[in-house]
C-alpha positions as CSV (number, residue, x, y, z in Angstrom):
1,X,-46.2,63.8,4.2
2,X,-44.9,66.0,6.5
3,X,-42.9,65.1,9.5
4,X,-42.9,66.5,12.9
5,X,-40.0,67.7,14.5
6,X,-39.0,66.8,18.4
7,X,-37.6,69.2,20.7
8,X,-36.0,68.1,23.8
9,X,-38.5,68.9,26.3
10,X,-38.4,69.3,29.9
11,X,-40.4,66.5,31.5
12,X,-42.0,66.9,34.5
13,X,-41.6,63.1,36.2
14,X,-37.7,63.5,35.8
15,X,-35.8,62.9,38.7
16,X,-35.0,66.5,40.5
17,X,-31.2,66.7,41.2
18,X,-29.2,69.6,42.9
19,X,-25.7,70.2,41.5
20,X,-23.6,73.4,41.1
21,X,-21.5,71.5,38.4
22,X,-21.6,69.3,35.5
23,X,-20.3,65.7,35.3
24,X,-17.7,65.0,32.5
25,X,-19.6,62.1,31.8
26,X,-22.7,60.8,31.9
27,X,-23.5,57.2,31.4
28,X,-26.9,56.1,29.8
29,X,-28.0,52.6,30.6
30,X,-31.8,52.2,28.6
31,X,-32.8,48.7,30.6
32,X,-36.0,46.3,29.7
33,X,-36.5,42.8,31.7
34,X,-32.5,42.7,33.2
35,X,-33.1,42.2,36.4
36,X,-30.6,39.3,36.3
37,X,-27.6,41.2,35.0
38,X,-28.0,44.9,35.4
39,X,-26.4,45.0,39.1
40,X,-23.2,43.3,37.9
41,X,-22.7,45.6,35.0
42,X,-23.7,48.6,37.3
43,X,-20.9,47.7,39.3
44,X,-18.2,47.0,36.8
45,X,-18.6,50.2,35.1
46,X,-18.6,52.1,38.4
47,X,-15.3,50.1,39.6
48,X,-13.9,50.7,36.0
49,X,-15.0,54.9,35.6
50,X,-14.2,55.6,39.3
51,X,-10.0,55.4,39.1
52,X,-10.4,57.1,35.7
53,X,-13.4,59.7,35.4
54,X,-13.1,62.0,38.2
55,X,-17.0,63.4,37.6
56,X,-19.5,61.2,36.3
57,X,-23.2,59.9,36.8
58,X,-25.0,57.2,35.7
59,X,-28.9,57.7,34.1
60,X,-30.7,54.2,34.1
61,X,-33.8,54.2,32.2
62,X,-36.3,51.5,33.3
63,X,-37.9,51.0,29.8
64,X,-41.3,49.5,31.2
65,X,-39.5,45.6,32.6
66,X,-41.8,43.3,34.6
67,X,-39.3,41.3,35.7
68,X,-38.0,42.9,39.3
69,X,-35.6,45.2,37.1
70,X,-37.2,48.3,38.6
71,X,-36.3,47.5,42.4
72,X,-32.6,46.4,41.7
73,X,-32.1,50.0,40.2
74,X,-34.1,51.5,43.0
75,X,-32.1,49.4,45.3
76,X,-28.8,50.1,44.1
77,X,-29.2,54.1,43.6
78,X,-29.7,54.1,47.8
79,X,-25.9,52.8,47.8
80,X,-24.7,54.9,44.8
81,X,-25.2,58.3,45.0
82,X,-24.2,59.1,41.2
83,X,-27.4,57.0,40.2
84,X,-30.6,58.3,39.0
85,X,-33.1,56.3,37.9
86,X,-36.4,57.1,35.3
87,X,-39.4,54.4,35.3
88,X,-41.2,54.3,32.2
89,X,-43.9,52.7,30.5
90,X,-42.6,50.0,28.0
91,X,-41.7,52.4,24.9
92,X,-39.0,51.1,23.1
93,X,-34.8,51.3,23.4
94,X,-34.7,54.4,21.4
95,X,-37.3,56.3,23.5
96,X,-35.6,55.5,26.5
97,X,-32.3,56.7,25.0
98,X,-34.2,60.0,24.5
99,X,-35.1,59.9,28.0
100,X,-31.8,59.6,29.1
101,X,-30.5,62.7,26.7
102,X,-33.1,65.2,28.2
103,X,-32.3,64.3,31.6
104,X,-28.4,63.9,31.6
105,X,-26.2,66.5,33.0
106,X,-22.6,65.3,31.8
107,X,-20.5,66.8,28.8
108,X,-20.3,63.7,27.1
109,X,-22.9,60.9,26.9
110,X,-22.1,57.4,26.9
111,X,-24.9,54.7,25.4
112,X,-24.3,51.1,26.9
113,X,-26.4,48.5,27.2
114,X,-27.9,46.5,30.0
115,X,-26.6,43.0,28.7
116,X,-23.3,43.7,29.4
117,X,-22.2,42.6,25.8
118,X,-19.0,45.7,26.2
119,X,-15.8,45.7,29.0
120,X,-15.9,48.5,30.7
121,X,-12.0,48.9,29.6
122,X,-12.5,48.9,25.9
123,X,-14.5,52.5,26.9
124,X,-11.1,54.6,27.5
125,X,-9.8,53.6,24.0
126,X,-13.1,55.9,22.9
127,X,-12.8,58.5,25.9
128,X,-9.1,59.3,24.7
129,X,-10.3,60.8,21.2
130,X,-13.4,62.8,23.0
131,X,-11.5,66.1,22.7
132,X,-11.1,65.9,18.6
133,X,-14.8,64.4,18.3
134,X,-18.4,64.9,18.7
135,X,-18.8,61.1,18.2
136,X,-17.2,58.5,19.0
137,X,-18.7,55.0,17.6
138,X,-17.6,51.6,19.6
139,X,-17.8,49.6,16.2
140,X,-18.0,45.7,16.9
141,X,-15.5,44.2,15.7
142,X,-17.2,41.2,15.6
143,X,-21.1,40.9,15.5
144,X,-22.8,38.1,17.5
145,X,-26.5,38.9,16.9
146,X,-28.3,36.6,14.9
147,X,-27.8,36.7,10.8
148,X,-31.2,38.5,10.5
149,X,-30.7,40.6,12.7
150,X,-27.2,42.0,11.1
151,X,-28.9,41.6,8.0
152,X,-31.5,44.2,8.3
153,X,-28.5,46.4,10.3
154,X,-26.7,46.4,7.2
155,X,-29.7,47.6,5.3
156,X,-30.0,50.5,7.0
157,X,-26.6,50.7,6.5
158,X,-26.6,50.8,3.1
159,X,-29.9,53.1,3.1
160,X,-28.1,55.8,5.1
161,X,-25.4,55.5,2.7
162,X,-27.3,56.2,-0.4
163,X,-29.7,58.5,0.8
164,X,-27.7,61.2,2.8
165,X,-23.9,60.0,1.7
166,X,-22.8,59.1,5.4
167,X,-20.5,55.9,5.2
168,X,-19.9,54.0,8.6
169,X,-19.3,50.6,9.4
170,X,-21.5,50.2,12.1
171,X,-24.1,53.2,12.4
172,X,-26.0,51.4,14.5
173,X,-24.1,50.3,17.1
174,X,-25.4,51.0,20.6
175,X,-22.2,51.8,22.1
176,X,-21.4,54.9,21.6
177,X,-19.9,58.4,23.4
178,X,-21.6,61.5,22.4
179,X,-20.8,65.1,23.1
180,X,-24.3,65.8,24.6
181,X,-24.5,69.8,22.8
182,X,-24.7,67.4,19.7
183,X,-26.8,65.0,20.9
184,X,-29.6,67.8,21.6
185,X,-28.6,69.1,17.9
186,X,-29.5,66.1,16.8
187,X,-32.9,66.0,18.4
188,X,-33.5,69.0,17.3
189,X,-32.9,68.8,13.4
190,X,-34.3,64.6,12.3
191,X,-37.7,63.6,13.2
192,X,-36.9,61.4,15.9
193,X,-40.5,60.0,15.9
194,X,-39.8,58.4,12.8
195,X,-35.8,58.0,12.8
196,X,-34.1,56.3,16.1
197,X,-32.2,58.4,17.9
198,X,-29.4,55.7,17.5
199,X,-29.6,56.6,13.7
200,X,-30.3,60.5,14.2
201,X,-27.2,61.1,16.1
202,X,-24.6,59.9,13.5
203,X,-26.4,60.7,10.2
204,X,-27.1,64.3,11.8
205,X,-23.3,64.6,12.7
206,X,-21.7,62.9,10.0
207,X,-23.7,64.4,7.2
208,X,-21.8,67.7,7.4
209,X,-18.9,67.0,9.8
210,X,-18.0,63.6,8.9
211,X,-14.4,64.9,10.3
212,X,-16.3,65.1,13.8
213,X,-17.2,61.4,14.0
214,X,-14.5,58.7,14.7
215,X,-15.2,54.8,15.4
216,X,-12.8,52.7,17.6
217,X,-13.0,48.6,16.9
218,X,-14.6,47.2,20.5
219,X,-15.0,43.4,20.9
220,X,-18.5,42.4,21.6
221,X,-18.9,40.2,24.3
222,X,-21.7,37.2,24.9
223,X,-25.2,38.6,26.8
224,X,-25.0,38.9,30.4
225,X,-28.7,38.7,30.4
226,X,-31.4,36.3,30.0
227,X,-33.8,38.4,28.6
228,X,-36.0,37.4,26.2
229,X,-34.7,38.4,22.7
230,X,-36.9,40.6,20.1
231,X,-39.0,38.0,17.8
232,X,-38.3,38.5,14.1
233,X,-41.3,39.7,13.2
234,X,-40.6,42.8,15.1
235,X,-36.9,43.1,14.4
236,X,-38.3,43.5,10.8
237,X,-41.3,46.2,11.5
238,X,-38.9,48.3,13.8
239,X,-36.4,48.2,10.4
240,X,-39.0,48.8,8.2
241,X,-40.5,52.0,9.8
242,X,-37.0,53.2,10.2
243,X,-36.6,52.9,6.6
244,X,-40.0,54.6,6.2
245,X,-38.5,57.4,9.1
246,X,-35.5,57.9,6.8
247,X,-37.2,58.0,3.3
248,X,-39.9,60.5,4.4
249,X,-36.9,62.7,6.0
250,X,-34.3,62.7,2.9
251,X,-37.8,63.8,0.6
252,X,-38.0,67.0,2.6
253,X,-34.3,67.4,2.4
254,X,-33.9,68.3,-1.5
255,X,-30.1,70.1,-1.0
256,X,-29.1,66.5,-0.5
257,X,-30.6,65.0,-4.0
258,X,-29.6,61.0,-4.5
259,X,-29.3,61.2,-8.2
260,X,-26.9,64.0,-8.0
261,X,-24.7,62.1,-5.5
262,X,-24.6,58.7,-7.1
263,X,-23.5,61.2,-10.3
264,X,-20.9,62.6,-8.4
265,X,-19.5,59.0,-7.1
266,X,-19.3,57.9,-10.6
267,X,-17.5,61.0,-12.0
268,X,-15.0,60.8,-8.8
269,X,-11.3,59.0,-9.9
């Protein structure tokens, strides 16, 4: 089967915005049914990057939410002026993420979430090691998603590991800062219709410059939000096309064989 490869495209709803410079940073915030939550951790991270960051926006992606979510972004980027917003149908995390990638504007890309499961602190531990990076992974030191849920996270894992060689212990962790030139890299070179762009980023990067990628232990904190967690019977088909995503793409990809590389581990003192 042959897969289809993404390139960042420019979309036409995207917010227009002026500027004769880029931000340093640019923070992505993908948001589905956190109406309750995302205003507080809007305003943390602004009160934390503001001291700190002297250039920086924020890109909130409204990932489809029904629950008011929608106005309290709209409402709060009247008062802050480094806040765009994109409204879109309800497409997934991942998609959103994407959304936010094509339209940022800042050197370096930083993935939070909406929950508000990171302090904004714990972020300048990561910042400090941008210059020497491309990635920077906010690895949790401690997981407090449910078992299945880390379960089918650490298959992935274990399936990125085998397949393509790239050993992290938390790929898939949604905190993360991102030089953006490798983020569209990234986009560019895995089928991100079939591989999360969560997952593309740090397999694309640390496949060949596994030097480039760096992870920094971050506590993870207790939801924020009251949002209605995902069911396991999608927790498990998301995983399972992923797998599908990343089989398909290490098949067209024969200069990185398995057998030769489980050969190679065995032979290694």
């Amino acid at each position: 089967m042959k897969l289809r490869y993404n390139r960042p495209s420019v979309n036409p709803t995207r917010p227009t915005v002026v500027t004769t410079t880029n931000p340093e940073l640019t923070l992505l915030l993908p948001c589905y049914n956190e109406a309750d939550s995302v205003e507080t951790v809007l305003r943390e991270w602004i009160d934390c990057l503001e001291p700190r960051v002297p250039s920086f926006e924020i890109v909130a992606i409204n990932d489809g939410s029904n629950d008011g979510t929608g106005r309290v972004l709209d409402n709060l980027r009247k008062e802050f002026k480094t806040l765009r917003v994109i409204h879109q149908l309800n497409l997934g995390a991942s998609y959103a993420v994407r959304r936010g990638i094509e339209a940022a504007r800042g050197n370096y890309l930083l993935v939070i979430e909406g929950e508000g499961r990171y302090e904004p602190s714990d972020f300048f531990r990561m910042w400090d090691l941008r210059l020497g990076h491309l990635l920077v992974l906010g690895t949790r030191s401690h997981r407090l998603e449910r078992f299945f849920h880390r379960a089918l996270s650490h298959l992935q894992a274990t399936a990125i590991r085998w397949f393509f060689g790239v050993e992290l212990r938390d790929i898939s962790t949604p905190f993360r800062l991102i030089k953006r030139s490798a983020a569209l890299a990234a986009m560019q070179a895995v089928p991100i219709d079939h591989v999360p762009v969560e997952l593309a980023v740090p397999l694309y990067i640390a496949r060949d410059r596994a030097s480039d990628v760096a992870e920094v232990a971050i506590p993870h904190q207790p939801r924020k939000s009251l949002s209605r967690k995902r069911g396991i019977f999608s927790l498990t088909s998301r995983a399972l096309g992923t797998l599908r995503g990343l089989f398909l793409f290490w098949i067209e990809r024969p200069r990185l064989p398995m057998i030769p590389l489980l050969i190679q581990r065995r032979a290694a003192p």
